[in-house]
N, C-alpha and C positions, 0 to 999 in steps of 0.2 A: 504494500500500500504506500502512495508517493503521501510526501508532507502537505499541508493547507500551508498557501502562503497568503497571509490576510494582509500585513505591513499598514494598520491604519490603527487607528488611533481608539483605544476603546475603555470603558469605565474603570477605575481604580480597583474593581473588586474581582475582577474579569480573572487576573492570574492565580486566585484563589480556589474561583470555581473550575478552573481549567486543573488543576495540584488536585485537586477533590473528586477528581474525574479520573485520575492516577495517570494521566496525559503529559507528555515534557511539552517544553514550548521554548522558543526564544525571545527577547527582546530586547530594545533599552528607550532609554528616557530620555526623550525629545529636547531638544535645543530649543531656543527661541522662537527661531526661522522658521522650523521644521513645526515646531506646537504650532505658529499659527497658521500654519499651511494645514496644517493637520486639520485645523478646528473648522475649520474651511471645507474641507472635504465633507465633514463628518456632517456639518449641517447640510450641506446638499444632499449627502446620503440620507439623510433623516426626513428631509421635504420632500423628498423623489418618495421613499415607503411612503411617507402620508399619503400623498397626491395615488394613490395605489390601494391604499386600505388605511381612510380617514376614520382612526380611532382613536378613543383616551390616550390608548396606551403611546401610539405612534406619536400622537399632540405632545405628550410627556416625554418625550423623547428628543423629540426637537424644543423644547423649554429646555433641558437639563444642557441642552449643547449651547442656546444663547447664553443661559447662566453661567457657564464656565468662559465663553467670549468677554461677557461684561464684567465677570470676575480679574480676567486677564487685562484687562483697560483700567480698572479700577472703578468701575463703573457701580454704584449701589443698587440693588434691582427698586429700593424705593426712587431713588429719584429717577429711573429709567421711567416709573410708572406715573409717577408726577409729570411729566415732560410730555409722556404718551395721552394721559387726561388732559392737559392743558392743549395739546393739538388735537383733540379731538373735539373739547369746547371750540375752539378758534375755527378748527377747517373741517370737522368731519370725522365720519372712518370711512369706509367701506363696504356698509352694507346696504346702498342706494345703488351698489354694480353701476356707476357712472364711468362711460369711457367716453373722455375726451377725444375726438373725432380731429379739430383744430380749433384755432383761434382766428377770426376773419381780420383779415388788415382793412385799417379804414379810409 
């Protein structure tokens, strides 16, 4: 049987449950560069399974990957959410599905 080679970026608890499976594995601990290339990936990864099978579980999934983004920026998820309610008072969100088409020059 040939080896999985996955090379992405995955939850802190992950080489635990892989050891408990009596499984070897390899890895190591991402660089700067590499973490946020990584983080990168993982949330597209994450939007792509939503967009495929819109569930909790999947929605929680891709939260848990923004939270480790805004974590990495120093970002508070309170004042992400403060910033997110004040632009939603000011412009809106999204669920009027409005697609701007253009803007007429006058």
């Amino acid at each position: 049987m040939s080896d999985t080679i996955y090379n992405k970026l995955v939850r802190d608890k992950i080489l635990d449950i892989i050891s408990a499976s009596g499984k070897q594995y390899t890895f190591h601990i991402a660089e700067e560069k590499e973490y946020v290339a990584k983080l990168r990936e993982k949330v597209a990864e994450e939007l792509e399974e939503f967009s495929h099978t819109p569930n909790l579980e999947e929605a929680a999934d891709i939260l848990e990957v923004l939270y480790a983004i805004f974590k990495h920026h120093n970002l508070a998820i309170e004042d992400v959410e403060r910033i997110r309610l004040a632009k939603v008072i000011e412009r809106g969100g999204f669920a009027d599905k409005v697609i701007l088409e253009k803007v007429i020059k006058e």
